[in-house]
C-alpha positions in Angstrom: 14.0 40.1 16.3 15.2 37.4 17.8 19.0 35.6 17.2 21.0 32.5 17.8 24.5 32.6 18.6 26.7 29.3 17.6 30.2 28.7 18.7 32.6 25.7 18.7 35.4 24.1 17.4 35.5 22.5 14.1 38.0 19.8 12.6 36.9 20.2 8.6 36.1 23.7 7.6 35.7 22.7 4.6 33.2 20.0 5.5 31.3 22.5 7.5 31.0 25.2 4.4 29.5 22.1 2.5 27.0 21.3 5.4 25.8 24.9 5.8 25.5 25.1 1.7 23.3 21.8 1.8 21.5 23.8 4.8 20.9 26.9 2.6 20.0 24.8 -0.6 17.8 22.3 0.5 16.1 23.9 3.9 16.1 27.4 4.1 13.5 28.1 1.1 11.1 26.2 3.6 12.4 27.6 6.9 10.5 29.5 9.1 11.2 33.1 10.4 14.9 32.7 9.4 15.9 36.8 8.3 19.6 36.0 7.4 23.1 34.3 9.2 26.6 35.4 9.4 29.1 33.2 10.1 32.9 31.4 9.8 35.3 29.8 11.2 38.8 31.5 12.5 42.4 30.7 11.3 42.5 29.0 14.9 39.5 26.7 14.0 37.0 28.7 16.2 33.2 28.6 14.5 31.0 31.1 14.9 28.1 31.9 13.8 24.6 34.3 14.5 21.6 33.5 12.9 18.8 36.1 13.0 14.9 35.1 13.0 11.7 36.9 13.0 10.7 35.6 16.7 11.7 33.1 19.0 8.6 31.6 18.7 9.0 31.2 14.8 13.1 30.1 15.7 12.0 27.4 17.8 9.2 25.9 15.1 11.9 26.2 12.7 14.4 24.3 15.1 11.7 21.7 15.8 11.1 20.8 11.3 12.5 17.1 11.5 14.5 18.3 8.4 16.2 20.6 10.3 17.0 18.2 13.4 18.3 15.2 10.8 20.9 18.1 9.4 21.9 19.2 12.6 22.2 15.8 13.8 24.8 15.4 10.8 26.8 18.3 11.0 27.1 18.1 15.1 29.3 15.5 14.2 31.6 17.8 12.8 32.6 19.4 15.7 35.1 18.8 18.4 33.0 18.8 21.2 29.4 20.4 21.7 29.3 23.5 20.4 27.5 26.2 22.5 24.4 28.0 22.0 23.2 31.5 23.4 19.6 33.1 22.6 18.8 36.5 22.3 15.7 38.2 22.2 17.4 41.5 22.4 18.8 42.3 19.3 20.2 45.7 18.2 20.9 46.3 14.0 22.4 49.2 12.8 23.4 49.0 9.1 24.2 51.7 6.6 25.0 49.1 3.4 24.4 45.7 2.6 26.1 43.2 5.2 26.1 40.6 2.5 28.7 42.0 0.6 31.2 42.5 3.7 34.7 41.0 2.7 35.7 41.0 6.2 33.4 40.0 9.9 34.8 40.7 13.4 32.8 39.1 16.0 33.5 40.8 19.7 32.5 38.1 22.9 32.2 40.3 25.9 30.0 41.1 29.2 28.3 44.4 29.6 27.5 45.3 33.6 24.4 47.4 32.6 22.7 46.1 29.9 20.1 49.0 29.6 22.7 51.6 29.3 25.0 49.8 27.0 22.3 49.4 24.5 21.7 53.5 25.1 24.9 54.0 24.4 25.1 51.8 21.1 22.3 53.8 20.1 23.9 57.2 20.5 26.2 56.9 17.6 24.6 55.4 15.5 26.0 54.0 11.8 25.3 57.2 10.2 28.0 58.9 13.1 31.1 56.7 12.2 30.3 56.6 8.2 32.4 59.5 7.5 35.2 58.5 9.4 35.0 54.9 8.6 33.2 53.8 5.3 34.5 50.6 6.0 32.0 49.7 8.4 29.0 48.6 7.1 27.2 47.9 9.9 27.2 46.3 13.1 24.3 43.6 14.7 24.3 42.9 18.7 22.6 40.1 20.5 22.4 40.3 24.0 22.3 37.2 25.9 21.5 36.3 29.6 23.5 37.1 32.4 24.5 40.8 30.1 26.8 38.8 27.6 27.1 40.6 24.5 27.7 39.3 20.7 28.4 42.0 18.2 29.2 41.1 14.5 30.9 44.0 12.6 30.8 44.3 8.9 33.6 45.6 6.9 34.3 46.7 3.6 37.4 44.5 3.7 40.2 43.4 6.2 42.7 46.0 4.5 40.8 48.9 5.1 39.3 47.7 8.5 42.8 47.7 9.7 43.5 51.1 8.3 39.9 52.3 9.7 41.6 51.2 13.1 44.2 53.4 13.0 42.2 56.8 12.6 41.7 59.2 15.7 38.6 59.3 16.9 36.6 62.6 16.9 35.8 63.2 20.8 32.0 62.5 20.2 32.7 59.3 19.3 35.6 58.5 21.6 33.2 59.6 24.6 30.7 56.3 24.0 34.1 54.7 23.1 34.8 55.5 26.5 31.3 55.2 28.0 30.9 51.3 26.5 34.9 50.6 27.5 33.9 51.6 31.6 30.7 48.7 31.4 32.2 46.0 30.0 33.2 43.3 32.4 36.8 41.9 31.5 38.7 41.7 28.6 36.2 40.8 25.5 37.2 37.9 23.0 37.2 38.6 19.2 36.8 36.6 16.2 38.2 37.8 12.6 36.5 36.0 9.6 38.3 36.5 6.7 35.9 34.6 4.1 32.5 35.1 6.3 29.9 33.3 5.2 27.1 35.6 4.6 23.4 33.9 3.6 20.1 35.4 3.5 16.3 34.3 2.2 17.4 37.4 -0.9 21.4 35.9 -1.2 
């Protein structure tokens, strides 16, 4: 799998919805490798949004569709300033449910200092671990990116019960990769709520 991460500013949310809409509408039945995107903007006016594709090679042929370069060439404009793009050809999914009905996304921006053992880590607990303790998490999708930054979108049932999911104690299984993940990340990461994510795959 392969994903692309999209951040920037925007100055019309509303303008933006309508662009990606038009996007879904009129290009993605002819897009190519495109598997699904998750996306918003913050109360803060912070866009983000990771869409995930078959292969980079079928990404980039998609990117390169003159349909798709006269929309982006549009919808650029709606953003203050250029908005930043990070590729991933590492790309870790672990879902128990159906993303697409999450009522609430929580993007995490961070830095791992050992990518290899992060992604061990991730894998140790996987979904099926945390759903007794918190059916509110559907599911989580991390792209890695060059240089060990890390984009994880979490899925939630909603933002209520995400909040209250927050709250419970751990079980010391889980708190030890807690722990373990905590020790490799580099800094303080950066998160993103999305209270009306947009969610959009080839089956939505």
């Amino acid at each position: 799998m392969f994903a692309q991460v999209i951040q920037g500013t925007v100055t019309d949310r509303d303008a933006l919805k309508q662009a990606l809409d038009r996007w879904m509408n009129e290009l993605a039945p002819d897009s190519i490798g495109w598997l699904g995107s998750t996306g918003g903007v913050t109360e803060d006016g912070k866009f983000i949004l990771l869409a995930r594709f078959s292969s980079e090679e079928e990404a980039m042929r998609n990117s390169s569709r003159p349909e798709q370069d006269a929309w982006w060439a549009e919808t650029s404009k709606l953003f203050d300033g250029e908005p930043v793009f990070k590729n991933s050809t590492a790309v870790d999914s672990d879902i128990g449910g159906d993303p697409d009905q999450a009522g609430f996304v929580q993007f995490v921006i961070g830095k791992t200092s050992d990518v290899d053992r992060a992604r061990e880590v991730m894998r140790q607990d996987p979904i099926q671990k945390w759903a007794e303790l918190r059916p509110d998490l559907i599911g989580t999708v991390t792209a890695i990116h060059a240089g060990g930054e890390m984009t994880t979108a979490a899925y939630f049932t909603s933002e209520q019960e995400a909040r209250e999911g927050e709250k419970k104690e751990m079980p010391p299984e889980l708190m030890k990769g807690m722990e373990e993940m905590n020790a490799l990340m580099v800094g303080e990461p950066d998160y993103f709520d999305l209270k009306e994510p947009w969610l959009n795959s080839p089956e939505a």
